[in-house]
Legacy VTK file of the C-alpha trace (Angstrom):
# vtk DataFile Version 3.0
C-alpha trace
ASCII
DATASET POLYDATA
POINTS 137 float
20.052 79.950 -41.187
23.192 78.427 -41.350
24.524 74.508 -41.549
26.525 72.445 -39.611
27.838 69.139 -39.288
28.633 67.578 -35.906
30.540 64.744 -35.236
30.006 61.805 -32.388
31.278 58.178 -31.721
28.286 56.285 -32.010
29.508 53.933 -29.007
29.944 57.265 -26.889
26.586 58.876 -27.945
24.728 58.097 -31.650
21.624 59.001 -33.624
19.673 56.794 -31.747
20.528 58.306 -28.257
19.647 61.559 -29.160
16.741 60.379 -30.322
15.572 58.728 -27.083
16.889 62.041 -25.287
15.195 64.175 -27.248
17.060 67.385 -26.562
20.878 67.147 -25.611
23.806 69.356 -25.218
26.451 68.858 -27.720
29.137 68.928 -25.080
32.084 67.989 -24.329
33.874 69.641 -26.774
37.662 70.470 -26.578
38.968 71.995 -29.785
39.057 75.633 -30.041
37.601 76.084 -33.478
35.637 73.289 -32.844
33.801 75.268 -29.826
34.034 78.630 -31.922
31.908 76.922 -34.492
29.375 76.546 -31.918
29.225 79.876 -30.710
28.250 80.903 -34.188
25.237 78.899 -34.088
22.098 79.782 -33.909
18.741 78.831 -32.609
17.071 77.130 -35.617
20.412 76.220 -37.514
20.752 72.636 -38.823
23.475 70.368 -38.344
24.314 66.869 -39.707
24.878 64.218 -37.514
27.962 62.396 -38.408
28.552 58.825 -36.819
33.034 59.257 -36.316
35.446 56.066 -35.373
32.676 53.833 -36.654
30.295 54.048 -39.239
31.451 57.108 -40.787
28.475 58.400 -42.221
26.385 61.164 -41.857
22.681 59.544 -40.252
20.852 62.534 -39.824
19.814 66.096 -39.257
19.524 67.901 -35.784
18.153 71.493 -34.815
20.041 73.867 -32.761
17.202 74.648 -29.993
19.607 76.509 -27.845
22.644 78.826 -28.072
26.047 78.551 -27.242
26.316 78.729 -23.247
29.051 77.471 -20.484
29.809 73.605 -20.857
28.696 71.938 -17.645
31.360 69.334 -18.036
33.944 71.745 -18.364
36.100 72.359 -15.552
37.101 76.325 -16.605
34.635 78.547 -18.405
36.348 78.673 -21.963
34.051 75.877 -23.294
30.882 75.993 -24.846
27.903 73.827 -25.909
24.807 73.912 -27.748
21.270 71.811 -27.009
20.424 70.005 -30.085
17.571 67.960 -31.238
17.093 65.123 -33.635
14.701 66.372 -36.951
15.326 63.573 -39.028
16.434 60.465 -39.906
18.104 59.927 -43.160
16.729 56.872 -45.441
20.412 55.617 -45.899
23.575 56.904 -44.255
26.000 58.800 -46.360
29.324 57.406 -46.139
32.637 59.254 -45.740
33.095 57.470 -48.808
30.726 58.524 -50.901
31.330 62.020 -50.347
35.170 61.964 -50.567
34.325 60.063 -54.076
31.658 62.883 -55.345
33.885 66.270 -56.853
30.876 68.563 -56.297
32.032 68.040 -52.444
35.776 68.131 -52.873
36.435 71.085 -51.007
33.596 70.115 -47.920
35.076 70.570 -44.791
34.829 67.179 -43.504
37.110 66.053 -46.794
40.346 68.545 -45.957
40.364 68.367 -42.478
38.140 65.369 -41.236
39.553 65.498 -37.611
37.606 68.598 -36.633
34.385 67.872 -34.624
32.276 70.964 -35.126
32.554 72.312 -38.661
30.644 74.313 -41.093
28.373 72.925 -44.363
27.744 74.868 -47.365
24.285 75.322 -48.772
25.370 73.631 -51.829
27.142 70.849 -50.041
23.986 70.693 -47.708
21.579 70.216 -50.420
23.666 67.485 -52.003
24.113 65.395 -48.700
20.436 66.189 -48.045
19.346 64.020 -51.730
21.990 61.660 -50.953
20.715 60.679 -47.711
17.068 61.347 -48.059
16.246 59.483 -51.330
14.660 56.027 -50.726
16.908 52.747 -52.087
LINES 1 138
137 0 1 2 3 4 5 6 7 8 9 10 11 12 13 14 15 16 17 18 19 20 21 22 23 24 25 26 27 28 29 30 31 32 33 34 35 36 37 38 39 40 41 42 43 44 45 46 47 48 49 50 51 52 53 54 55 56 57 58 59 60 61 62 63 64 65 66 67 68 69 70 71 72 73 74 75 76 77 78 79 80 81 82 83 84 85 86 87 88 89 90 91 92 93 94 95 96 97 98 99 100 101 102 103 104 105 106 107 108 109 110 111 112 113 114 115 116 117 118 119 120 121 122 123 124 125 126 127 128 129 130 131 132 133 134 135 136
């Protein structure tokens, strides 16, 4: 299994909308390594979900429940999304913040290059963000 975070406006579609939807395609996506990402994942991978723009937090954890395939919304065939579904909730949100702030995380993806959508997670980095988030106040 691998991890993943994945990055949304909350305005444009947040935690709680995939949680009404249930399942949802992660599409829309139009950065090459961004989509690349994607088509590396795998039914039963986990992802953070990271509120972007506003918020800037991760606020939960999603399942992968289905493969890379064509992105409907795409006008060409070079684009790719993923179904994804919400597994749960963190207690508290973990802030850009606090992770930029914690050294065990300096080299995270989301710290060196914090514009890219679709990125990979570490185990390690995983499992921190996981105690961060999960522990009750």
């Amino acid at each position: 299994m691998a991890f993943w975070l994945m990055k949304s406006e909350p305005d444009e579609f947040g935690w709680n909308d995939l949680v009404a939807k249930g399942v949802s395609p992660w599409d829309g996506v139009r950065n090459y390594q961004a989509r690349n990402f994607m088509r590396d994942m795998a039914v039963g991978d986990q992802a953070f979900f990271y509120h972007s723009r506003t918020g800037l937090a991760v606020v939960g954890i999603m399942e992968i429940v289905a493969a890379a395939y064509p992105d409907p919304t795409a006008a060409d065939d070079k684009w790719s999304c993923v179904d994804v579904q919400a597994a749960q909730r963190f207690e508290r949100p973990v802030t850009l913040d606090s992770i930029k702030t914690d050294p065990r995380l300096a080299d995270m993806v989301l710290v060196r290059n914090s514009r890219l959508s679709v990125q990979p997670v570490t185990q390690a980095e995983w499992d921190m963000i996981c105690a961060m988030g999960l522990k009750r106040s």
